[in-house]
C-alpha positions as CSV (number, residue, x, y, z in Angstrom):
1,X,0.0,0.0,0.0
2,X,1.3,3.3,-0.5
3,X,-0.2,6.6,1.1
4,X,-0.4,10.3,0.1
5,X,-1.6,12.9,3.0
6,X,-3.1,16.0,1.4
7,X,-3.0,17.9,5.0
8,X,-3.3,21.5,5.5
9,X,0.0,21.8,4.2
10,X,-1.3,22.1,0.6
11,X,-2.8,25.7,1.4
12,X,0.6,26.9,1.9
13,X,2.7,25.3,-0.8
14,X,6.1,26.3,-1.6
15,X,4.8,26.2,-5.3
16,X,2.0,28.9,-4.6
17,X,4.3,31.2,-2.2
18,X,7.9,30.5,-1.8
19,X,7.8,31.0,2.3
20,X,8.7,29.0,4.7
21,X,6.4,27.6,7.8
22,X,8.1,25.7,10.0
23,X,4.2,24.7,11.7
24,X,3.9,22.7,9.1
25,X,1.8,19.4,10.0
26,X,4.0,16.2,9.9
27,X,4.2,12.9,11.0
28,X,4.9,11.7,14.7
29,X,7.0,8.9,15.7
30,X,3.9,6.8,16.6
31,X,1.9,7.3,13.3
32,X,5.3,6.1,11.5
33,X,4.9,2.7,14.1
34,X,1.4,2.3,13.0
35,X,2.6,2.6,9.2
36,X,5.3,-0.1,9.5
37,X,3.0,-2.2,11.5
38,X,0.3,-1.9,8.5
39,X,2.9,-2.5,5.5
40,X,2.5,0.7,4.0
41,X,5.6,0.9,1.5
42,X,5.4,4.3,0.7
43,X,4.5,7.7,2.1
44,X,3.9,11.0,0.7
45,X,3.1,14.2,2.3
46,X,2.4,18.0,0.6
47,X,5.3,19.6,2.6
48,X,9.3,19.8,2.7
49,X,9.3,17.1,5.8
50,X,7.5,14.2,6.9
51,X,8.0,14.8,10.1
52,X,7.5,18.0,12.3
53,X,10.1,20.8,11.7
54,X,11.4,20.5,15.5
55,X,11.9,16.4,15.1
56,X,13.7,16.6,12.0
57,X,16.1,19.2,13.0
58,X,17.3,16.6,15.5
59,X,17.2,13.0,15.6
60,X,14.6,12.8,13.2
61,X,12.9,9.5,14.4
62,X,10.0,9.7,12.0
63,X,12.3,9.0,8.8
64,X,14.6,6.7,10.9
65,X,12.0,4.3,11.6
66,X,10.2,4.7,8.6
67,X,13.8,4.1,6.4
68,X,14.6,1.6,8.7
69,X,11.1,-0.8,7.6
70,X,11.7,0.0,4.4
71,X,9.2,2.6,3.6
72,X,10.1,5.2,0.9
73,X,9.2,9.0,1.9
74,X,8.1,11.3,-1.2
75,X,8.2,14.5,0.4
76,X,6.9,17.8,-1.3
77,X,4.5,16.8,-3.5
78,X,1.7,19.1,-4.8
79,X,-1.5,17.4,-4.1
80,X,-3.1,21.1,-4.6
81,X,-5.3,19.9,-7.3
82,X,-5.6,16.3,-6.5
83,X,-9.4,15.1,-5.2
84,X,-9.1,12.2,-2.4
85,X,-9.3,8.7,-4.2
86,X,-7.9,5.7,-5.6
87,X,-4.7,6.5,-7.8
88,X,-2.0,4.9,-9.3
89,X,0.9,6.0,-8.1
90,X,4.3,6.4,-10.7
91,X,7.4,7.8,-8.9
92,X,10.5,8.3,-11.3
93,X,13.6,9.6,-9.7
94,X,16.9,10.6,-11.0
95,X,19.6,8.1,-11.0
96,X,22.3,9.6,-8.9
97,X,24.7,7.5,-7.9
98,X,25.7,7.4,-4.3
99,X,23.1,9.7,-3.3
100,X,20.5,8.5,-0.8
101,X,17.9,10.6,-1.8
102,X,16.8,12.3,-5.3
103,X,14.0,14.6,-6.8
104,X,11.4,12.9,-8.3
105,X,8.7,13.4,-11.4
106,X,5.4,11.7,-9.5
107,X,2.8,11.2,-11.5
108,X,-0.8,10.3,-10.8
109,X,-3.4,9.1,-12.8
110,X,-7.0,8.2,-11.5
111,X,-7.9,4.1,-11.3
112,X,-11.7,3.6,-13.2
């Protein structure tokens, strides 16, 4: 299963006004348990982070534990215009060798 959040964070995209709020919603540590425990694979938010701006700064458990069962994080996606549904879900990222993370092109495209 893999899971996009469309939170609150969509009003105030980076893509509509380039400012930064560090009260953006994120992801505790015990919603990334309950992820792992129910074999989500991937998880996508609307925001820079998937965890709170104060957790990642430090130890940043949320993408520890999450990294750690295997669950890819696709952070910063624009689900502006995206209705809540059934989708299926292409991520294509840049092959950069070495790197642990890269920019992806998501794309979406509505299941009939």
């Amino acid at each position: 299963m893999r899971l996009l959040l469309r939170t609150a964070n969509s009003a105030r995209s980076l893509l509509a006004a380039p400012q930064f709020h560090p009260d953006f919603v994120g992801l505790l540590p015990d919603a990334a348990d309950l992820l792992v425990r129910h074999g989500v694979a991937l998880i996508g938010i609307d925001y820079l982070s998937i965890e709170p701006y104060e957790q990642s700064i430090g130890s940043a458990p949320v993408h520890r534990r999450l990294l750690a069962a295997g669950i890819a994080i696709v952070e910063g996606i624009d689900l502006r215009q995206v209705a809540a549904g059934w989708y299926e879900l292409i991520v294509l990222p840049l092959r950069l060798p070495g790197a642990e993370a890269s920019p992806v092109r998501a794309l979406l495209r509505p299941l009939i």
